[in-house]
Structure formats: structure tokens, C-alpha cells
C-alpha angles and dihedrals in degrees: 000000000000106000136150111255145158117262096178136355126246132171096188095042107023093173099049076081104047105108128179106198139109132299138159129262107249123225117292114253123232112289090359115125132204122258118197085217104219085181148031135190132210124238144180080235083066099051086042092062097048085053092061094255116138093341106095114220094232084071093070122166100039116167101229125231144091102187128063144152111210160142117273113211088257087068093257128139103230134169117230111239093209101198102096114201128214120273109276090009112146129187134030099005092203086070096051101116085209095052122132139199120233108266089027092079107000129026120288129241099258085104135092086244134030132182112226134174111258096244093064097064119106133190104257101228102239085229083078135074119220094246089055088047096051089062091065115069100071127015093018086053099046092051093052090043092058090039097047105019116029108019118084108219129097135217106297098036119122109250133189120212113189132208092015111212107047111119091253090046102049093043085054094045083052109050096033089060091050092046090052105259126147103242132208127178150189138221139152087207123070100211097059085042086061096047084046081067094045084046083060098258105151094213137020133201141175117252118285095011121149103257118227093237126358116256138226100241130019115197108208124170089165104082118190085020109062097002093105089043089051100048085047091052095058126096110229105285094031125146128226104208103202130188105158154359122224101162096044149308112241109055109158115280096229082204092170094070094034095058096033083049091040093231127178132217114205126187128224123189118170124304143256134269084250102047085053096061098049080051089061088050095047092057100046091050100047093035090234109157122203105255110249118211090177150337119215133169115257099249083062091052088118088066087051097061092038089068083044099057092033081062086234090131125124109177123336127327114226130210115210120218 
């Protein structure tokens, strides 16, 4: 089968190891089912693994992807859910301590064909394309997760959403201003600042800059970058709702104003099954649609990463299969 995979690993060069080429489709686990992916969606995790992090070199060739949009083998449209629980866990999967992503264990989903456990699979709503479904496993479900799930603020708080235009960014601009919210962003770049306005933010700043009045929640998902900005931005009692760091794990804890302003830092990995359905709903019924930066053929995937890891990126790239 044709499918998007690492070769080797750099962390210097990540992309020295993307190769598009064939392999073939391993054995099916047991209670995984086949899924013909339509399409395919970019993520960091991706460029992670081809650096060498969380993907152990002994694991070579892994085909890359968490995110697809699909045919199972009954004929149905379905949408891969890509965190794998343990065998027998039961519960919120994102808390298995043994959970996977798609393409960490088993191959990913940049291939004409991936093998998935049954109960991952979801019903693809017919009001979305299979470009626009493949979006959502991953950065579109994270963000609904923080927003809905984890985060503490209701409809009508001031939220601030920094560095506008990652996948995770733009789907939470996107689905707090349909929910109500009053959103604010960061860029450093004024046309995705721009974009940030079109997706429904209220206000939009470069990074960094001094905020007119502090706000109940921050979404960051940058990390060193932005993680000073974000504990400044917050009202006493306000939450920092956290799922990445791109631009790097270990900012300073400014412990001294998070403890004398009582703030709170809250973590955010991924979603539920469940969750993603009620993401699917939530998007029907409001008419949001997942922000699309491109949509490339898969043979083209290196072109993909390259805007990646060049940071040109507004929204999700899309493989077509």
C-alpha cells in the first residue's frame, strides 16, 4: 500500500526521514478493523516522530498520522478516533497511563489503508466532507476538549487564545465564538491576525503585547514562548488551560504570581470517543466548519510538513488519498 512513513529519525533534519513510498499493510490486530483513509491530516506529533521524540527508533518504519476520514469494510463513512486504550481499560482513554496514538504503536493513518480498533471508529456526519472530518481527531478535539471539558469559564467570559493559527488555536477561536465566548488572540504575524477576526476572535494582538483588560481563561498550546504573556493575562483566580508546547517545555514557573493571584494551570491532552462525537454534533448544528490551510495529494505530503516546520501554517494541511 502507498502511505507516508518515517524512514529515520533526525532531530536536526526531520524531514531527511519522510518517505512516500510503498509498504505493506501489516496483519490486522485483534478487534481492529480496516479503514480505505479518504483522507489524512497533518500534525506536530508527526514532525515529533520524525525527530526521534516518543517514537522509538526500533519501530522503524512507522507509517506516520493520527488523524483520517475513511470507509470501513461495511460501506460506512466513518472518522478515526487515534488515542488507542490498553487492553480491558475502561473509562476516560485519555487517562490510560498505557494509551497510544495512532502511528506510536501501531501505523498511522498516512496510508491508503489503516488498521483501527473497532471502538474508534465514529459515524462521519454526511454535512462534512472528508477533508473537513479528518481535521477533527486530533487538534479540533483537543481544542473542544480544553474549551468544554477542562476549561472553567462559561459563554460570555473573556477568553485569550495565543499564537492564532496553529491547528489547536484556530479550531478554539472557532468554536468559543460560536459557543458565545468573548475571544481574544495572538500573533506575531498580521495576516493570521487578520484571519483570527474572519474565524469570529473579538480582538486580536501581537504577541506579547499589553492587553486592555486581563481575561478569565488563556489557551496556550505554545508553551516558552507565550507562557509569561499567558500567566500576566489572567484576573486573580484565573485558569491557564495548557495541551502542548511547540516552542518548548520548561518556561519559568513564575510561581510567585501564580500562587499570590491564586491561578490555576490546568492540562489538556486529546479527547474522548465520546467527546468527539459531541464535537461532530456541535459542528452540524452550528455550521462551523474546520479551517483548512491546504489540501494536497499524498504523494505531495513533504510539501505538507515543509510549511509545518517553516510555521506558515493557518489551520490543518490535508493529504488526499
Amino acid at each position: 500500500m502507498r502511505a507516508a512513513y518515517v524512514a529515520t529519525q533526525s532531530a536536526e533534519d526531520p524531514l531527511a526521514g519522510l518517505t512516500v513510498g510503498e509498504l505493506e499493510l501489516p496483519e490486522a490486530p485483534t478487534g481492529f478493523r480496516r479503514v480505505r483513509v479518504v483522507a489524512s491530516c497533518l500534525n506536530h506529533h508527526d514532525l515529533w516522530s520524525l525527530r526521534g521524540v516518543g517514537l522509538p527508533g526500533e519501530r522503524l518504519p512507522m507509517v506516520l498520522g493520527c488523524d483520517a476520514a475513511g470507509v470501513d469494510d461495511d460501506g460506512d463513512e466513518v472518522i478515526v478516533h487515534g488515542v488507542v486504550s490498553s487492553a480491558g481499560w475502561r473509562g476516560d482513554e485519555t487517562l490510560d497511563p498505557k494509551r497510544s496514538l495512532l502511528s506510536e504503536q501501531y501505523p498511522g493513518t498516512m496510508a491508503d489503508e489503516v488498521w483501527v480498533p473497532e471502538r474508534n471508529l465514529v459515524p462521519k456526519p454526511p454535512e462534512l466532507t472528508f477533508e473537513e472530518a479528518a481535521c477533527l481527531p486530533t487538534a479540533w478535539l483537543t481544542a473542544y476538549r480544553m474549551l468544554f471539558t477542562v476549561s472553567p469559564a462559561a459563554p460570555g467570559s473573556t477568553v485569550l487564545v495565543q499564537g492564532a493559527g496553529g491547528g489547536v488555536a484556530s479550531a478554539v477561536i472557532a468554536l468559543a465564538a460560536a459557543a458565545g465566548f468573548r475571544v481574544w488572540a495572538t500573533s506575531r504575524s498580521e495576516e493570521k491576525r487578520r484571519r483570527a477576526l474572519d474565524l469570529g476572535a473579538d480582538r486580536v494582538f501581537d504577541d506579547g503585547a499589553r492587553l486592555p483588560e486581563r481575561v478569565d481563561v488563556v489557551f496556550d498550546s505554545v508553551g516558552e514562548a507565550t507562557w509569561g504573556h499567558s500567566l500576566k493575562s489572567l484576573v486573580p483566580g484565573g485558569t491557564i488551560v495548557t495541551c502542548g508546547a511547540t516552542s518548548g517545555p520548561a518556561p519559568s514557573a513564575d510561581l510567585n504570581r501564580v500562587f499570590f493571584l491564586q491561578l490555576r494551570v490546568l492540562g489538556s491532552t486529546m479527547g474522548t470517543r465520546e467527546e468527539l462525537i459531541r464535537l461532530t454534533r456541535f459542528l452540524v448544528t452550528t455550521g462551523v466548519k474546520p479551517v483548512i490551510d491546504s489540501v494536497l495529494p499524498l504523494e505531495d505530503a513533504a510539501q505538507g510538513f515543509r510549511r509545518m516546520l517553516d510555521g506558515e501554517v493557518f489551520g490543518k494541511i490535508v493529504f488526499r488519498h
